[in-house]
N, C-alpha and C positions, 0 to 999 in steps of 0.2 A: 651517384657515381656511374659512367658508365663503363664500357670494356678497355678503354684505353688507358684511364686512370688505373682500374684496375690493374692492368696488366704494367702498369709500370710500378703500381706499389709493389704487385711480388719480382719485379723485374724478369719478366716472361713475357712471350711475345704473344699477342692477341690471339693468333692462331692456337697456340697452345692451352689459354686462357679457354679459350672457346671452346677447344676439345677436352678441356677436361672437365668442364663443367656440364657437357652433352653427355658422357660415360662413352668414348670412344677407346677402344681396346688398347690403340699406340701407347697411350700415356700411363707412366707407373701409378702405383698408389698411392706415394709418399706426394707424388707432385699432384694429382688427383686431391688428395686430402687439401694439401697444402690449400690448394687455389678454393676448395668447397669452405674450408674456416676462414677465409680471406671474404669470400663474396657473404658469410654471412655477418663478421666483423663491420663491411664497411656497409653493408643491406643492400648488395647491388643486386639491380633485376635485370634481367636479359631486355632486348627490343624483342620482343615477339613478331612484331609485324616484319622488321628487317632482317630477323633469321631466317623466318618463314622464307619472304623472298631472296634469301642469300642461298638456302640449304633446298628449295622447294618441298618443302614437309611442311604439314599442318601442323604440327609441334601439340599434336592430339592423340591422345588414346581412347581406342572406344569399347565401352562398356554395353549391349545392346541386351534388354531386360526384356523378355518375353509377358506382359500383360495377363497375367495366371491368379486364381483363387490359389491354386495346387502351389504354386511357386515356391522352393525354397530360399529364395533371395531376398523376400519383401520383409527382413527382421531385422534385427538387430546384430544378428551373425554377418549379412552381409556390408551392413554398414560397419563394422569396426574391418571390416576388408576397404572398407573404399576409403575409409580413413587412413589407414597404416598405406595405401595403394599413393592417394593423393597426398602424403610427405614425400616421397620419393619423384612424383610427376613434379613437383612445385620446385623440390631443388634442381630437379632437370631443364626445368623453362617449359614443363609440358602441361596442355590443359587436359582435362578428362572431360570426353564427351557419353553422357549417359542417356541414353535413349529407353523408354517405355513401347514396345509395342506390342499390336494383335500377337498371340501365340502363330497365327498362321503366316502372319508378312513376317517373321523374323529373318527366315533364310533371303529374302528378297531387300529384307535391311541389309543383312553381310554386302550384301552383292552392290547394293548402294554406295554405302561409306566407300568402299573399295574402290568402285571405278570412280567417284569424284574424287577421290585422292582426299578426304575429309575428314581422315583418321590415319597415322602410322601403322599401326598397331594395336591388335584386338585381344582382352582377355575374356575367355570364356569362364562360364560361371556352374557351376551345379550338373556335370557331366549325367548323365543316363550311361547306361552299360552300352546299348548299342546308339550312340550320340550322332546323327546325321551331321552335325553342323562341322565334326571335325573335318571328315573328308571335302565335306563343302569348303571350305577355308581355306584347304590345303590347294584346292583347285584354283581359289584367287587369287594364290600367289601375293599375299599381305601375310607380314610377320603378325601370329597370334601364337597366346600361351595359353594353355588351360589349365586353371584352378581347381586338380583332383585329375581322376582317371575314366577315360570308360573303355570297363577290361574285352569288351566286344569286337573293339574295332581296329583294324589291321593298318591302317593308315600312321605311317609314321609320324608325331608330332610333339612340340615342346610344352613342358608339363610341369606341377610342383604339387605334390600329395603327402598327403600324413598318411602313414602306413597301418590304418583302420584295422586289417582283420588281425594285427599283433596287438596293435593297442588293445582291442575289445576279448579278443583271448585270452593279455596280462590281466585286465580287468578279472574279467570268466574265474579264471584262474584265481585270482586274491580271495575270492569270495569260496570257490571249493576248500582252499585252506583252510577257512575260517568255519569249514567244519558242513557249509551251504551244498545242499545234494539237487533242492528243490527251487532252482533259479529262472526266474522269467524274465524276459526281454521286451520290454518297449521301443522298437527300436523306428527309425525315420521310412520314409516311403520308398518300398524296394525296386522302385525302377529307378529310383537313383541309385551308381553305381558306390558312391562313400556307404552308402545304407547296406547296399547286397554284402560288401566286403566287411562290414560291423557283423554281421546278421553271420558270416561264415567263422569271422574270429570267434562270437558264442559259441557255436556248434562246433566248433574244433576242441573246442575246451573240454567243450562236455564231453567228447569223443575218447579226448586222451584220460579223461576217470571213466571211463566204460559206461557213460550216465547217458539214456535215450532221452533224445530230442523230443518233447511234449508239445504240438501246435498249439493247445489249449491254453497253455500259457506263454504263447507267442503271439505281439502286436506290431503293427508296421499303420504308420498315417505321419500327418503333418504334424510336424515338432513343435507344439504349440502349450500352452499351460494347460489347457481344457482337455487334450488330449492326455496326457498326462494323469490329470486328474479321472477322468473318465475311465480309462484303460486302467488304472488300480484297482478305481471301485469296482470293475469287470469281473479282473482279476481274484478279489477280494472273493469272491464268490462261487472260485472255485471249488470244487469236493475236495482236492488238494491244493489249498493256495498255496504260494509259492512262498522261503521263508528269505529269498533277498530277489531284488529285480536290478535289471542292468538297464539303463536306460542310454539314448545317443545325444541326448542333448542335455544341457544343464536348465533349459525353457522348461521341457516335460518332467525333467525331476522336484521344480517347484510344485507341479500338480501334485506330483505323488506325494510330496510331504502332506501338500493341503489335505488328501484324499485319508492318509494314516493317521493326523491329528484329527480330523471329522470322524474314525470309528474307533478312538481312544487307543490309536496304536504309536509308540513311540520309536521314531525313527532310530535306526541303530542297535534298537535294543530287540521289537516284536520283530521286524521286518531291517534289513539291513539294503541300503540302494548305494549301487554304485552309477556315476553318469559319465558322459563324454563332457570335455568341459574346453571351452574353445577360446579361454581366459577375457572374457568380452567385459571389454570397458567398462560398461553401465551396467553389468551383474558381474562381479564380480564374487567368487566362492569365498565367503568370508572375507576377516579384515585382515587379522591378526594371525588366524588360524583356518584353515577347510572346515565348511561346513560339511560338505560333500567328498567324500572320499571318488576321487575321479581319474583320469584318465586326460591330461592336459594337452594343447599345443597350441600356442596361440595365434587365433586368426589377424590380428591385429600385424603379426610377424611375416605373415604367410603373403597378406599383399601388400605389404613393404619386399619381399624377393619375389612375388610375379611381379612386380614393377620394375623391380631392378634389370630383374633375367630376359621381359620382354624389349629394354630400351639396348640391353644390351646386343640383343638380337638385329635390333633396327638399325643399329649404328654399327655393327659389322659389316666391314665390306665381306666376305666369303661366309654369312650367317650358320653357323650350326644350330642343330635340335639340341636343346638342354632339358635333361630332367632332375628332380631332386626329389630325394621321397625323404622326408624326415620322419621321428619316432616321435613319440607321446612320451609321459612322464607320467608316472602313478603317484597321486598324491593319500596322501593317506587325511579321510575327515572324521567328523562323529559317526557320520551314517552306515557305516554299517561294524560289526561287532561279530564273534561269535554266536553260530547257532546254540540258543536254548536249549536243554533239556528235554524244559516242558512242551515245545514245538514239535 
């Protein structure tokens, strides 16, 4: 089917057909819906080549991946981002262009894609507190959105964050109820700026129970299983171990399980872990029920609305900065329990 047929099944006129299937601001939602259940009813796919040259847009978004050991992007968190991302490009008619490169040619990719005109619109990935790339961007004058925050940088720009240091506080906090004085933190690497703002919602916690910040039982690395796992047995050996741990990822809180069943300690009951849980696809916290008592929001959601927020930016004639910060959900699992007694 192409646009003409379409547009005479809903009896609308091509032009309208066409804008509401791009996410153009004029057109309502009811006739937006209408026409998006209409193109998937009869399976229509745009001409890409002829909008391309009708609208002169690459009818592309780009993704540009810095080439890093250190990288927080290369997991599984990021992929249920480019999935949830590329639903919403695929109903638009848009492709995703993902690029790999050197750490050093990154800023020199921006400027690339840009002046060929070989991308619409860029989202940024994994912000740092003082993030060069923003200010760069903003100077090329191409609509980008960025995925998180970085709290350093004065440059005005559009954005979509989970509100990290209340999430990791609410967490902080469930666990001081539950009686927990001697809480440690595993948390992600502190030059990223999602990490600095978890690392402050702990420390606020502890703050409002009069409880001193212990570096001893404070860790920052790559959110990975091994770290995880490594960073409890650390832990474990402290003079005063800690009797629950917060961790920022649901990756590192499998280690720490593995780490407590290898010295016959029973999650929930010897040691209590709370984690950040980013509801991803292919791990998901239990079936039926939490395994892990967490701290939720899912990434899978997050770039399904930076896709949305960035196309809408693009397809604004007078574009505004958009920001959304949404909240976490505290889920309650097995892991963690009142402090013991005998602790």
């Amino acid at each position: 089917m192409n646009l003409r047929e379409l547009s005479e099944r809903l009896n609308l006129s091509q032009t309208t057909v066409s804008r509401a299937l791009n996410g153009y601001p004029e057109v309502n939602e009811a006739t937006r819906k209408r026409v998006a259940d209409a193109a998937r009813l009869y399976n229509y796919r745009p001409n890409i080549r002829a909008r391309t040259l009708a609208t002169g847009r690459a009818m592309s978004i780009g993704h540009i991946i810095p080439f890093s050991k250190q990288s927080e992007m290369v997991n599984i968190v990021f992929a249920d981002f480019i999935a949830g991302a590329g639903e919403v490009y695929s109903t638009h008619g848009y492709n995703m262009s993902l690029s790999v490169v050197r750490d050093e040619d990154e800023l020199s990719a921006y400027r690339g894609v840009a002046e060929k005109g070989a991308v619409d619109g860029i989202i940024v990935h994994s912000p740092a507190r003082n993030d060069p790339r923003i200010a760069f961007l903003a100077d090329l004058d191409i609509p980008f959105l960025v995925h998180g925050r970085a709290s350093e940088v004065t440059t005005p720009y559009s954005w979509l964050d989970v509100n990290n240091t209340r999430a990791i506080e609410t967490g902080t906090q469930y666990l001081l109820d539950l009686g927990h004085h001697r809480i440690g933190l595993i948390n992600g690497q502190e030059r990223m700026d999602f990490a600095q703002r978890r690392r402050d919602g702990y420390l606020s916690a502890l703050r409002s129970a009069g409880i001193a910040a212990d570096e001893t039982i404070m860790r920052s690395g790559e959110m990975n299983e091994p770290y995880g796992y490594t960073s409890t047995l650390d832990l474990l050996e402290n003079d005063s171990p800690p009797t629950a741990l917060v961790t920022s990822s649901i990756v590192p809180a499998l280690g720490i399980r593995r780490a407590l069943e290898e010295r016959g300690l029973k999650m929930g009951r010897d040691i209590s872990v709370l984690c950040y849980d980013d509801e991803i696809s292919y791990l998901p916290n239990g079936c039926d029920a939490p395994i892990f008592t967490a701290m939720r929001s899912s990434v899978r959601n997050a770039g399904r609305r930076c896709a949305e927020m960035l196309i809408e930016q693009i397809n604004s004639a007078t574009p505004e900065l958009r920001t959304e910060l949404w909240d976490a959900e505290l889920v309650i699992g097995t892991s963690t329990g009142p402090l013991l007694s005998s602790v």
